[in-house]
C-alpha positions as CSV (number, residue, x, y, z in Angstrom):
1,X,-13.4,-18.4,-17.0
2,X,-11.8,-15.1,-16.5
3,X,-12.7,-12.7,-18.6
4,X,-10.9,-10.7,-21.2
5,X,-9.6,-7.4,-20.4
6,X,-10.8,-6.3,-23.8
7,X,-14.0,-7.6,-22.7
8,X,-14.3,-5.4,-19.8
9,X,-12.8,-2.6,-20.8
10,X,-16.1,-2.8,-23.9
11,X,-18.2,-3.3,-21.4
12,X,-18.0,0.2,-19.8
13,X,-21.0,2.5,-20.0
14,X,-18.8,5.6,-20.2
15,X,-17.9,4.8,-24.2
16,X,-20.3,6.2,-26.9
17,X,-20.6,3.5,-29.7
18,X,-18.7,0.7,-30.4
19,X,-15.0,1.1,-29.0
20,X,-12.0,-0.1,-30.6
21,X,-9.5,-1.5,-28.0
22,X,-5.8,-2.1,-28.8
23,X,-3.3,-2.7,-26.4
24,X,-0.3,-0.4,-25.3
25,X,3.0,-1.9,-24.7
26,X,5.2,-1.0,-21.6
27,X,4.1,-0.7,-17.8
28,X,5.6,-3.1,-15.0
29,X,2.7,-3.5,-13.0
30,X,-0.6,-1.9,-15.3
31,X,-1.9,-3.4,-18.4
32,X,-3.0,0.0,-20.4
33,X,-5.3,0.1,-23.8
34,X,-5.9,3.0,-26.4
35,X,-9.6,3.3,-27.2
36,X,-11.4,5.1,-30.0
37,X,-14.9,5.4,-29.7
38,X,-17.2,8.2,-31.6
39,X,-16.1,10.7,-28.7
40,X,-12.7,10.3,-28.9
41,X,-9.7,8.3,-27.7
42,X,-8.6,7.2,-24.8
43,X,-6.5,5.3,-22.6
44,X,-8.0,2.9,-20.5
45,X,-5.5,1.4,-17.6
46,X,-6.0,-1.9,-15.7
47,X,-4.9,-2.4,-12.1
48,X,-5.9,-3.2,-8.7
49,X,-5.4,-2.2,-5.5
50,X,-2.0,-3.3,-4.4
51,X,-1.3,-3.2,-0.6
52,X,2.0,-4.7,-0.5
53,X,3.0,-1.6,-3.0
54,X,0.9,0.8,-0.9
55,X,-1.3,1.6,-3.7
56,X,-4.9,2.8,-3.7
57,X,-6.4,3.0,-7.0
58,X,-9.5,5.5,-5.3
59,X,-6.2,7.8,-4.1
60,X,-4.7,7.2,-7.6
61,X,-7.5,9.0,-9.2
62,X,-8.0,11.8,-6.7
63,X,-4.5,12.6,-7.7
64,X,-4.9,12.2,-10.7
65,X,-7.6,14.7,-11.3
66,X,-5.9,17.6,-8.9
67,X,-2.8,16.5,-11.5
68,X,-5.2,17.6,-14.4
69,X,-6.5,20.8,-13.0
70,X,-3.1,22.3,-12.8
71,X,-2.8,21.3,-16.3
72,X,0.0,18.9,-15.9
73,X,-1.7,15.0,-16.1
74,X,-4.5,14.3,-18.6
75,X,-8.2,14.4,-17.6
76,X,-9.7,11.3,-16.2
77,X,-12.9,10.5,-18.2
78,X,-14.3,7.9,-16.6
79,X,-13.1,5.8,-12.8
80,X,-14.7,2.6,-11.5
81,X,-13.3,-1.0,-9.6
82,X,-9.8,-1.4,-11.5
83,X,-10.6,0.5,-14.6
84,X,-9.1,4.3,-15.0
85,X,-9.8,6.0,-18.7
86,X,-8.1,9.1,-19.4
87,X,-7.8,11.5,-22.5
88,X,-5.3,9.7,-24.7
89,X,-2.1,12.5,-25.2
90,X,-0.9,11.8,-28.6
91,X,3.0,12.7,-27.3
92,X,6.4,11.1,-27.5
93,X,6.7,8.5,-24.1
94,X,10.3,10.0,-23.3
95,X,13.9,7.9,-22.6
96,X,16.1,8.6,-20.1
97,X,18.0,10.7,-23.1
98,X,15.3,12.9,-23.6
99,X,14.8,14.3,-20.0
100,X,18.8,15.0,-20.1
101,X,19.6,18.5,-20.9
102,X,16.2,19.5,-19.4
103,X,16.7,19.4,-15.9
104,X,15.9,23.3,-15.4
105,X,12.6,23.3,-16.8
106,X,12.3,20.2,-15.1
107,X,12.9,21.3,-11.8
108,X,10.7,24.5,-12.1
109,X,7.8,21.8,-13.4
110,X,8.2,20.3,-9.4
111,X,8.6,23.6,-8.2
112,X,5.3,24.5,-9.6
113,X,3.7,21.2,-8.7
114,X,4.1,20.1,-5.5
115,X,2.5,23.1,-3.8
116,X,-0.1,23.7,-6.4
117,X,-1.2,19.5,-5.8
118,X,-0.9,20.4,-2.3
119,X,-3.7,23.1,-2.3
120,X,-5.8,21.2,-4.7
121,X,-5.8,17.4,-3.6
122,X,-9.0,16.5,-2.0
123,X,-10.0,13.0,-0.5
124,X,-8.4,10.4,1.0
125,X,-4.7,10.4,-0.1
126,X,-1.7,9.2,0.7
127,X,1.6,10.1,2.6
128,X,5.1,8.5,1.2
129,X,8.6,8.4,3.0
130,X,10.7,6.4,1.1
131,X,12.3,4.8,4.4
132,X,9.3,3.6,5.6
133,X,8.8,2.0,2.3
134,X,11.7,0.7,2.2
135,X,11.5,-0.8,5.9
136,X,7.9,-2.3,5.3
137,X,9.8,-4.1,1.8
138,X,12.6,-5.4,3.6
139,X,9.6,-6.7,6.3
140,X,7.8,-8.1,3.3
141,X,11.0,-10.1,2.5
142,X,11.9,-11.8,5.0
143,X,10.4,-14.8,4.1
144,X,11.0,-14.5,0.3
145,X,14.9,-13.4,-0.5
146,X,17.2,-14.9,1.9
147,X,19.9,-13.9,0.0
148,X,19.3,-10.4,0.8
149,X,21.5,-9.1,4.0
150,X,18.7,-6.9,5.4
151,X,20.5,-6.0,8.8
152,X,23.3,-3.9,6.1
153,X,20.0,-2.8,4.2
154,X,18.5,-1.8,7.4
155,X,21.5,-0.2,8.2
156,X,22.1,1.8,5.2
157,X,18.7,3.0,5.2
158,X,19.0,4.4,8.8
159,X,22.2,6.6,7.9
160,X,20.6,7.7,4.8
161,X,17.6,8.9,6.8
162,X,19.8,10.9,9.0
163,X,21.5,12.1,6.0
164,X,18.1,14.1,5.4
165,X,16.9,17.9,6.3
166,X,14.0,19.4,6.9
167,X,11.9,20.6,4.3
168,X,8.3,21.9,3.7
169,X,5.7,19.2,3.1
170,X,4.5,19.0,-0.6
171,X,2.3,16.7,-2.5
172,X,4.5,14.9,-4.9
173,X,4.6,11.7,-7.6
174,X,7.3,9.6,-6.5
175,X,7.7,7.5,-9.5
176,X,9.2,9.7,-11.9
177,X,10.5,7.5,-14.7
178,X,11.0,8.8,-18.0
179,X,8.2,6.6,-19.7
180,X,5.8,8.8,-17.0
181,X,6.7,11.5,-19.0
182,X,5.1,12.6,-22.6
183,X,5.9,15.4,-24.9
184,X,3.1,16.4,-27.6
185,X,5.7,18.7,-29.4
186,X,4.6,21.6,-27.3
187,X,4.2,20.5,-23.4
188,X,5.3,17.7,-21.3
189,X,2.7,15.7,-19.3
190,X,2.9,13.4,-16.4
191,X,1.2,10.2,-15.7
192,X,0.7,7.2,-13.5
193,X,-0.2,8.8,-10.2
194,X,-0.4,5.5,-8.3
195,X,2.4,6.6,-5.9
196,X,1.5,10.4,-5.5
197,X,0.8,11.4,-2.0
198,X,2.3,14.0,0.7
199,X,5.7,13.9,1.3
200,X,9.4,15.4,1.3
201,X,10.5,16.8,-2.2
202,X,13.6,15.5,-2.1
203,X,12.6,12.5,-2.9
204,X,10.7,13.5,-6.3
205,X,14.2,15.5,-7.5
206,X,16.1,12.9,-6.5
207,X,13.8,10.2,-8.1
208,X,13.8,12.4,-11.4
209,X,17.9,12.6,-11.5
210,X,18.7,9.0,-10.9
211,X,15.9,7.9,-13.2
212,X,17.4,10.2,-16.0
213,X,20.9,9.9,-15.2
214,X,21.8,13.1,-14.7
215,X,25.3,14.3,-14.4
216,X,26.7,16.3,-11.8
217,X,26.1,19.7,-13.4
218,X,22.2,18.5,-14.5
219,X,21.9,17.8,-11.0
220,X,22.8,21.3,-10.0
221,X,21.0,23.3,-12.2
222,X,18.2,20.7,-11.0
223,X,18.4,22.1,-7.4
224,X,18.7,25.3,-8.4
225,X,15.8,25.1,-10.5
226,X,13.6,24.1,-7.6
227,X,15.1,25.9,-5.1
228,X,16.1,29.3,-6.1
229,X,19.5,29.2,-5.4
230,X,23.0,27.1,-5.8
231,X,22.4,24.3,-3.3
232,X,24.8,24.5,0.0
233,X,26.6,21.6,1.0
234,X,24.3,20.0,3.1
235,X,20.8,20.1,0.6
236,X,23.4,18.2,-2.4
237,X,24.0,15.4,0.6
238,X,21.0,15.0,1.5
239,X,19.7,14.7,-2.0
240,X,22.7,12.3,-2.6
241,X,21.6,9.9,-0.1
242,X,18.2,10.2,-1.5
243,X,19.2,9.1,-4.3
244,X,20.3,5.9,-2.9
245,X,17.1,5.8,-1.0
246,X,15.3,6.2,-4.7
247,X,17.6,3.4,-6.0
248,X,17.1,0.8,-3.1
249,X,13.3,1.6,-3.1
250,X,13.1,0.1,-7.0
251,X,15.0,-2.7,-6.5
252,X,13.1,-4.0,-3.6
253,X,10.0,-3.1,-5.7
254,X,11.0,-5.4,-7.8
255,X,11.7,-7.9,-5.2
256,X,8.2,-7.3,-3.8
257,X,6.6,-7.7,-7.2
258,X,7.9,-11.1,-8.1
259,X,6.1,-12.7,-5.4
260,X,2.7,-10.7,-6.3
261,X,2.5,-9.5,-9.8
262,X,2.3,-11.7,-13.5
263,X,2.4,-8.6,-15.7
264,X,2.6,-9.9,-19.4
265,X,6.2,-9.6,-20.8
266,X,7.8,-8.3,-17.3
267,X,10.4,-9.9,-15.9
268,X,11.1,-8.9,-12.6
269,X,14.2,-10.8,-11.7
270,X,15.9,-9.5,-14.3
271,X,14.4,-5.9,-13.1
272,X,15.7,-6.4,-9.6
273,X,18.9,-7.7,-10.3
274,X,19.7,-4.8,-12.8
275,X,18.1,-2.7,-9.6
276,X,20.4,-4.0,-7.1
277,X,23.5,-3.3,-9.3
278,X,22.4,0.4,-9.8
279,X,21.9,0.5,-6.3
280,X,25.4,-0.6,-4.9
281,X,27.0,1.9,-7.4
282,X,24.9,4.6,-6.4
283,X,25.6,3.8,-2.7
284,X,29.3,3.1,-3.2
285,X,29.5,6.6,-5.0
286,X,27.5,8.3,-1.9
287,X,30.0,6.9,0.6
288,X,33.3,7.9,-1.1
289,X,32.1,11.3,-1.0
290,X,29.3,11.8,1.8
291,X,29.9,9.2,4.5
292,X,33.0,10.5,6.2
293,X,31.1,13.3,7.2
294,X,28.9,11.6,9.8
């Protein structure tokens, strides 16, 4: 019979006494449980490795500790096969809401981040271009969602690839949804590291705005935050078109994860179809504005 994840999440030789388990709600992919034991409480997470998402649980918490030295992700107590624990943060989980009218102190938390993870990452880790993921979904598909056009997915992809500039490498998250985020009342933290590996920072700013449904002026002060100065034209379409990138990657996550994942509670048709619409309006807003310049 398969065994509890209460049961092995007791079982680990990292808690001192008896620990009291109770399970945390949320997570798409991750079953998560706060534990109290005589030391303290904690957060234990459940998950495998997951190839068809490119995650690596080992890379997962090699991020996740260079996360905590800079102060920004909680500290990992204790690691083994498909268990993580880390410091519970007793902290609001944030809404899309709450990261609006933040997106200047958001944008100088990347700033500080991605080079700072960059220096301090060690290990194996990962690399993420959100075009390539894409690509390897639509791949993954093609026996699975025959209702999805892929050549006019394939196609979009491509333009918004070329649609990108050149900019320095940093180490970066990649899954910056507002529930990643929690506020203790004095800080913000960041969790869930799964996706976090080298990469173009576009693609976290651009992650972070569509998540959080920034407006046009957030996303301004969002680019200027990170980047010094009032974006010129060609940074806002590249980050435009990233944003469709960011949009079309979720919704083919979702895809993905109905044929591999059984997360309690999650339904992921309903996920991808709500995906798919945020995509096309996204897109269609991209090309009434961007796409006559190619």
């Amino acid at each position: 019979m398969p065994v509890a994840p209460e049961e092995t999440i007791a079982a680990l030789a990292c808690w001192q006494g008896l620990p009291n388990i109770e399970p945390l709600g949320g997570g798409l992919s991750n079953r998560s449980f706060k534990v109290t034991d005589a030391s303290g409480v904690y957060v234990a997470r459940l998950g495998q490795d997951f190839p068809f998402h490119h995650v690596s649980r080992r890379r997962e918490v090699a991020a996740s500790r260079a996360a905590h030295a800079i102060g920004l992700a909680p500290r990992v107590a204790h690691a083994g096969p498909g268990v993580l624990v880390l410091d519970f943060i007793d902290g609001r989980t944030l809404t899309a809401g709450d990261l609006r009218g933040r997106a200047g102190e958001l944008g100088a938390t990347l700033k500080h981040m991605h080079p700072a993870l960059a220096r301090g990452i060690r290990g194996e880790v990962s690399a993420f271009w959100v075009f390539h993921v894409i690509r390897d979904y639509l791949d993954a598909l093609r026996r699975h969602s025959a209702d999805l056009d892929r050549e006019s997915l394939l196609s979009r992809t491509d333009a918004l690839e070329r649609a990108q500039r050149p900019l320095p490498i940093v180490f970066g998250h990649h899954d910056l949804l507002p529930a990643n985020w929690i506020d203790d009342g004095k800080r913000l933290w960041l969790i869930d590291w799964e996706y976090a590996g080298f990469g173009s920072p576009m693609f976290d700013l651009a992650n972070l705005a569509d998540n959080s449904g920034f407006d046009p002026g957030e996303e301004q002060e969002l680019l200027a935050s990170y980047f010094g100065r009032p974006p010129e034209d060609d940074l806002c379409r590249a980050f435009a078109a990233m944003k469709v990138a960011s949009a079309l990657r979720e919704a083919l996550w979702a895809r993905v994860s109905q044929i591999h994942l059984d997360a309690p509670g999650a339904d992921y048709a309903a996920y991808a179809r709500a995906c798919f619409t945020k995509f096309e309006t996204t897109h269609a807003a991209y090309a009434a504005s961007h796409e006559p310049a190619e």
